[in-house]
C-alpha positions as CSV (number, residue, x, y, z in Angstrom):
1,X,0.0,0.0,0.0
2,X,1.0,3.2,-0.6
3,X,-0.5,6.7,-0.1
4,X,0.4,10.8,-0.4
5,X,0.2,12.0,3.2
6,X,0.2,16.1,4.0
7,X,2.2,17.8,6.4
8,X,-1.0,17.6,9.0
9,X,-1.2,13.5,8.8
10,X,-4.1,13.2,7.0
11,X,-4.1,10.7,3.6
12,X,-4.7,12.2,0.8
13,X,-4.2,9.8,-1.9
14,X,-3.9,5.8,-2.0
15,X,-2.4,3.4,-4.0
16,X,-3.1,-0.7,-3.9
17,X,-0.1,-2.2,-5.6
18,X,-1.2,-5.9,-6.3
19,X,3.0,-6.6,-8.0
20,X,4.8,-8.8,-5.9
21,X,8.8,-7.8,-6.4
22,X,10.9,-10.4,-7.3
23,X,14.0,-8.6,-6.3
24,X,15.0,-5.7,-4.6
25,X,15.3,-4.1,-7.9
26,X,12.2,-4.7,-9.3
27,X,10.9,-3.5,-5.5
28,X,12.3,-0.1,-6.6
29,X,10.6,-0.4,-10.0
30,X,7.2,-0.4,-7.9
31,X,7.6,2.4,-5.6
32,X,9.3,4.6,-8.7
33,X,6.1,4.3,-10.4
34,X,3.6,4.8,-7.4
35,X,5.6,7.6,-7.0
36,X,5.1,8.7,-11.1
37,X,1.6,8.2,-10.4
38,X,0.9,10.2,-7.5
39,X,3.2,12.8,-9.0
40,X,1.3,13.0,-12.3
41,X,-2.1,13.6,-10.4
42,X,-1.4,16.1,-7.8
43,X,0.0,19.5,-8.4
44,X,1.4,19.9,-4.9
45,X,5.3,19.4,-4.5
46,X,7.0,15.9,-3.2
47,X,9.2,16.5,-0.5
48,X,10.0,13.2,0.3
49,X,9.8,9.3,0.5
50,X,9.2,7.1,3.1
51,X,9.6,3.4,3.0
52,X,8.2,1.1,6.4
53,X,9.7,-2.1,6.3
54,X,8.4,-4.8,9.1
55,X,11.9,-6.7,9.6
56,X,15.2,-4.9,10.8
57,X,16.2,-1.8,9.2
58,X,19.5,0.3,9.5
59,X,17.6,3.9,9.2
60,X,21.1,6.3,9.3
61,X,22.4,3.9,5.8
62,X,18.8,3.4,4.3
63,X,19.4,0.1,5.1
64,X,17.1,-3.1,5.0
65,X,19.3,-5.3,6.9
66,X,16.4,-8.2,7.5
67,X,13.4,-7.9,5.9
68,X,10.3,-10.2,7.0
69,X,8.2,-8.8,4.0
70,X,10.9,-10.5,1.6
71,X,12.7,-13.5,3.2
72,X,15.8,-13.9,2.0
73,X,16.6,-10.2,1.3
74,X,19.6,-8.6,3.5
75,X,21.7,-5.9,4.1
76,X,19.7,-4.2,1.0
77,X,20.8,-0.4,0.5
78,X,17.1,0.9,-0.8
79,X,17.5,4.3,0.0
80,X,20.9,4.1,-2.1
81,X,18.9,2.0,-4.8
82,X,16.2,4.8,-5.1
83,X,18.1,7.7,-4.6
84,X,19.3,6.6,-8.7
85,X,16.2,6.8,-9.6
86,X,14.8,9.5,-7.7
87,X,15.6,13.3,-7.0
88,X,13.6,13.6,-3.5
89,X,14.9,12.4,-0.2
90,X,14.4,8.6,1.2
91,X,13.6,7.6,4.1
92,X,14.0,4.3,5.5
93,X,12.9,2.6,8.4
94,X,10.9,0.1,10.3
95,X,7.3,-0.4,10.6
96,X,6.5,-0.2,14.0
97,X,8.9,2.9,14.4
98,X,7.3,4.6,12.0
99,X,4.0,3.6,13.6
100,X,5.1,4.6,17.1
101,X,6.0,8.3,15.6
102,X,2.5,8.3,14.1
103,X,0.9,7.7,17.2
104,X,3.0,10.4,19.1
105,X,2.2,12.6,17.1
106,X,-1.7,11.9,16.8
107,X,-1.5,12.8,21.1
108,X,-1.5,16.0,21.8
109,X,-0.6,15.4,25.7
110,X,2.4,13.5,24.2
111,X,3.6,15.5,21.3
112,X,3.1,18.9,23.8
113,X,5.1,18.1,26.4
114,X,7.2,15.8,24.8
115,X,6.3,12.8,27.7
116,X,7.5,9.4,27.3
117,X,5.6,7.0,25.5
118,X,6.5,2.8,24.7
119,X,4.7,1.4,21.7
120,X,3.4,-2.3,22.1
121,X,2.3,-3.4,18.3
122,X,0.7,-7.2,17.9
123,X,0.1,-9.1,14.2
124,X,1.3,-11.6,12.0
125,X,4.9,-9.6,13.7
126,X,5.2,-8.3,17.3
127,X,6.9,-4.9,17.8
128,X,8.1,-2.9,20.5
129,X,9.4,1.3,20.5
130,X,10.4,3.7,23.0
131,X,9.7,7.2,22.2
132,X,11.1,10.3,24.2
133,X,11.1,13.4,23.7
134,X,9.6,12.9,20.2
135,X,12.5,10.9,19.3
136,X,12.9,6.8,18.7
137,X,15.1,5.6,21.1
138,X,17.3,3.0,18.8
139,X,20.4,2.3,21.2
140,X,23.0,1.2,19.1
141,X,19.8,0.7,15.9
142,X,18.0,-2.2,16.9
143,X,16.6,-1.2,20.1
144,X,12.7,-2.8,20.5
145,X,13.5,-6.2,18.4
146,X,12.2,-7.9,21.8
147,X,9.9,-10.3,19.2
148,X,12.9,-11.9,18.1
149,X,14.0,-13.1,21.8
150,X,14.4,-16.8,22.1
151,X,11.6,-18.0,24.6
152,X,11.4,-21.1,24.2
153,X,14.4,-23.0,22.4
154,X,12.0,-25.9,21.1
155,X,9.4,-24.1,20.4
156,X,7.8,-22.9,16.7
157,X,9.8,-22.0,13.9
158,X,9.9,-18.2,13.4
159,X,10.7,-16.3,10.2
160,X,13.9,-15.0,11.7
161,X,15.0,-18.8,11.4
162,X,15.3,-19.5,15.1
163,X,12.8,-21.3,17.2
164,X,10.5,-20.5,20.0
165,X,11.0,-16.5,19.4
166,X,8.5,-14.4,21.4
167,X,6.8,-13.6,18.2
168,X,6.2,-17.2,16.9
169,X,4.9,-17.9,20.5
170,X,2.5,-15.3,20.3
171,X,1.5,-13.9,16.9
172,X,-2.0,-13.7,15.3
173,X,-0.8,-17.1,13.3
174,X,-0.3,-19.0,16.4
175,X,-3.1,-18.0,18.2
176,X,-5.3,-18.6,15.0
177,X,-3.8,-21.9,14.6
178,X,-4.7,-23.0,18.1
179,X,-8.1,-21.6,17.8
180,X,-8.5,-24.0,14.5
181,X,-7.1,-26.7,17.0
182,X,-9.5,-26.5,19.6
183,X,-12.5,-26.4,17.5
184,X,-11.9,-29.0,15.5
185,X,-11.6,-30.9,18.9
186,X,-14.8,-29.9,19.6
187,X,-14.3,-27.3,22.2
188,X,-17.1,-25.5,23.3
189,X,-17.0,-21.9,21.8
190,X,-19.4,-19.2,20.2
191,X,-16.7,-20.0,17.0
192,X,-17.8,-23.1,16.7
193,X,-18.8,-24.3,13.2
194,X,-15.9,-21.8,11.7
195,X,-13.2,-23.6,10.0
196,X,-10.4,-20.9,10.0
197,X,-11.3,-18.0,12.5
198,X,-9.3,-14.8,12.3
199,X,-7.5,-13.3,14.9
200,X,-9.9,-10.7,15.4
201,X,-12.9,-13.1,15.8
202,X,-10.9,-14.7,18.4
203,X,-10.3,-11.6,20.7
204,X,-14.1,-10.4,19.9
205,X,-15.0,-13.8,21.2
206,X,-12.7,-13.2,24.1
207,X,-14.5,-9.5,25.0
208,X,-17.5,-11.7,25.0
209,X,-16.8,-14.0,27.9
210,X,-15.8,-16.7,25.7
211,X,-14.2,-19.4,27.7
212,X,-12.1,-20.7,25.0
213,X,-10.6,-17.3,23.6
214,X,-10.6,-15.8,26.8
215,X,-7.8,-19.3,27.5
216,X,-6.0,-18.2,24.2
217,X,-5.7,-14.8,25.0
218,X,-4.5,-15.2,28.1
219,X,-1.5,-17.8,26.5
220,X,-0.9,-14.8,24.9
221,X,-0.8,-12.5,27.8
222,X,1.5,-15.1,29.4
223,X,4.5,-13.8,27.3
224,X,3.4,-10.3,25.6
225,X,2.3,-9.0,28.8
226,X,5.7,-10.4,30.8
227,X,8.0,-8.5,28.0
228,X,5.4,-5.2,28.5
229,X,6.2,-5.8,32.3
230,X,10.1,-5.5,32.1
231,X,9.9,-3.0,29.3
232,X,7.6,-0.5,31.9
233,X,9.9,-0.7,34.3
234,X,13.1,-0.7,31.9
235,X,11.9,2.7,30.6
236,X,9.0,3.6,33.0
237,X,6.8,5.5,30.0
238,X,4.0,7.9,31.0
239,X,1.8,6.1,28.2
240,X,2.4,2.3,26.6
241,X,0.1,2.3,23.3
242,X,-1.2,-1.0,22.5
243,X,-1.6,-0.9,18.6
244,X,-2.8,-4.3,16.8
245,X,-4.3,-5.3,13.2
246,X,-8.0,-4.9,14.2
247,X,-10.1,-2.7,16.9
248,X,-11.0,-6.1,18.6
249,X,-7.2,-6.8,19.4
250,X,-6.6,-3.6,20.4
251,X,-9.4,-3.4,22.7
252,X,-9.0,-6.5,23.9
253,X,-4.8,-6.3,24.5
254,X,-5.4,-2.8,26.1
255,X,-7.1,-4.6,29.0
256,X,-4.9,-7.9,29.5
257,X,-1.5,-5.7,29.4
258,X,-2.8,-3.3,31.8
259,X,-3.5,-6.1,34.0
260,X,-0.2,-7.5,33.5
261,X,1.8,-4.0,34.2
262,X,-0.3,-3.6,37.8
263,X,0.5,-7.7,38.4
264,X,3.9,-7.6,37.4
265,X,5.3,-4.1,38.0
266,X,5.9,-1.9,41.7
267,X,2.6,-0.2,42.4
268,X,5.3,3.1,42.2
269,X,5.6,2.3,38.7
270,X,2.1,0.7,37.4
271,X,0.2,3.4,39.1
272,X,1.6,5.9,37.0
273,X,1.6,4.2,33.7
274,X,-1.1,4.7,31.2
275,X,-2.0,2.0,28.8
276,X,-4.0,3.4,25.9
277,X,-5.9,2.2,23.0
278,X,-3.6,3.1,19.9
279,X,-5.1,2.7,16.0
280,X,-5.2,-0.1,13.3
281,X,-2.2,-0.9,11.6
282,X,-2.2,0.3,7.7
283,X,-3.1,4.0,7.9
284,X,-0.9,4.6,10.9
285,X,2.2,3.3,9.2
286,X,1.4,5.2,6.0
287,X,1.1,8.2,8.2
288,X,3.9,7.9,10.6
289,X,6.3,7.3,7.8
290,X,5.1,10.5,6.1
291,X,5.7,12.5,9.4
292,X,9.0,10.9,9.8
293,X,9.8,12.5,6.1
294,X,8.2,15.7,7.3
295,X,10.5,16.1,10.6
296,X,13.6,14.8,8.5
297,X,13.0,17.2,5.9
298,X,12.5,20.5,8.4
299,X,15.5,18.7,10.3
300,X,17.7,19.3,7.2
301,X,16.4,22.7,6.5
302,X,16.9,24.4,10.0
303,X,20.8,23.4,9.4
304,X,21.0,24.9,6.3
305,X,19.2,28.2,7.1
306,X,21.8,28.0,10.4
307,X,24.8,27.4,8.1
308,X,23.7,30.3,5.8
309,X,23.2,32.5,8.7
310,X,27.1,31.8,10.4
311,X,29.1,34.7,9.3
């Protein structure tokens, strides 16, 4: 998906590109021509390009170092790969980065007085950011890759290519694979008589006192909520954001991982931690990489109007 965001956030244009890549080159072809397109039908001026990538990304080198979206693909310089092609800045980074920055920046409380805030994202991928003063904190540039933990050294294979990661543990996969389980053992549930239910059925069923999707959640809790625990009081955020694929998740997630921060955490701490509903996955990544062009971009021009000003 792509889209032409403004300088206020708000979507302006979208694209659906159906072409699967077939190589990082033919990735560039794609997004060249999304950007032709949205250039050829809008008359106001491109400032900039940004890329959201779910798998590790080196944002200072434009750098996909491991992509998820393209297994197999490392160390890929895109920004270096696009900048041939194209005459407006790149950025590159990762998904739930550019997500976190998109929901700082839709909080006023946050974005005004620049309060701390740590981004909890769950999917097909499981993500983790730390935002301060508007600002990622990266460490040394893969700070928040907590999904990629070894849990469980036996346990189920995880795209990285290790086993029993957090993510594989916990994921909307897993937890739609052991729903598919259940029911086809003939586990009493309000699912019943669906074949394949979605990870958002399952935590709707779980909001509505189902027994087993309440169970499954609470699996999930088990971990996601332990790693929310030692991240609060790692970083002890004024606000953790739950963000998810679907309002069900969200809703459902905000709850459990608010439990698990007053279980797990000094009353000190949990007492003053606020767990918030955060948005739906696609438009907030479209939008949070666009702000993350925006900032770069005024970034780069506040040095050059200081550089011109230096007598």
């Amino acid at each position: 998906m792509c889209a032409l965001v403004n300088a206020a956030g708000d979507i302006v244009q979208k694209i659906e590109v159906n072409r699967a890549p077939a190589n990082p080159e033919d990735l560039v072809d794609v997004i060249v021509g999304a950007r032709d397109r949205f250039a050829s039908g809008n008359s106001s001026q491109l400032i900039g390009l940004g890329i959201a990538d779910p798998g590790m990304v080196n944002n200072a080198e434009g750098l996909v170092v491991r992509s998820s979206q393209f297994p197999g693909w490392h160390n890929i310089p895109l920004a270096a790969l696009l900048g041939e092609k194209i005459d407006i800045p790149v950025l590159v980074e990762n998904s739930t980065r550019v997500r976190a920055i998109g929901e700082y920046m839709g909080m006023d409380d946050l974005r005004q007085t620049e309060a701390s805030m740590l981004y909890l994202e769950y999917g097909e991928g499981i993500g983790f950011s730390f935002v301060t003063s508007g600002a990622i904190w990266r460490g040394e540039g893969f700070a928040g890759e907590l999904g990629h933990v070894v849990i469980e050294r036996d346990g189920n294979l995880c795209g990285c290519g290790a086993r029993g990661c957090l993510e594989s543990l916990v994921n909307s996969s897993t937890i739609e694979a052991r729903a598919k389980d259940l029911l086809g053992r003939g586990v009493n549930s309000i699912l019943q008589g669906r074949d394949n239910p979605k990870s958002e059925e399952i935590f709707a069923a779980a909001l509505d006192a189902d027994r087993m999707a309440r169970g499954l959640v609470e699996e999930i809790v088990s971990h996601f909520g332990l790693a929310a625990a030692f991240l609060a009081s790692a970083f002890h955020p004024k606000y953790i954001v739950v963000g998810a694929e679907s309002a069900s998740a969200i809703r459902c997630l905000t709850k459990e991982i608010t439990s698990a921060i007053h279980d797990r955490t000094l009353p000190e701490i949990a007492s003053s931690i606020e767990v918030v509903e955060g948005r739906e996955y696609e438009p907030l990544a479209l939008v949070g990489a666009a702000l993350m062009v925006f900032r770069k971009a005024i970034m780069q021009y506040s040095k050059t109007v200081a550089r011109a000003s230096r007598p």
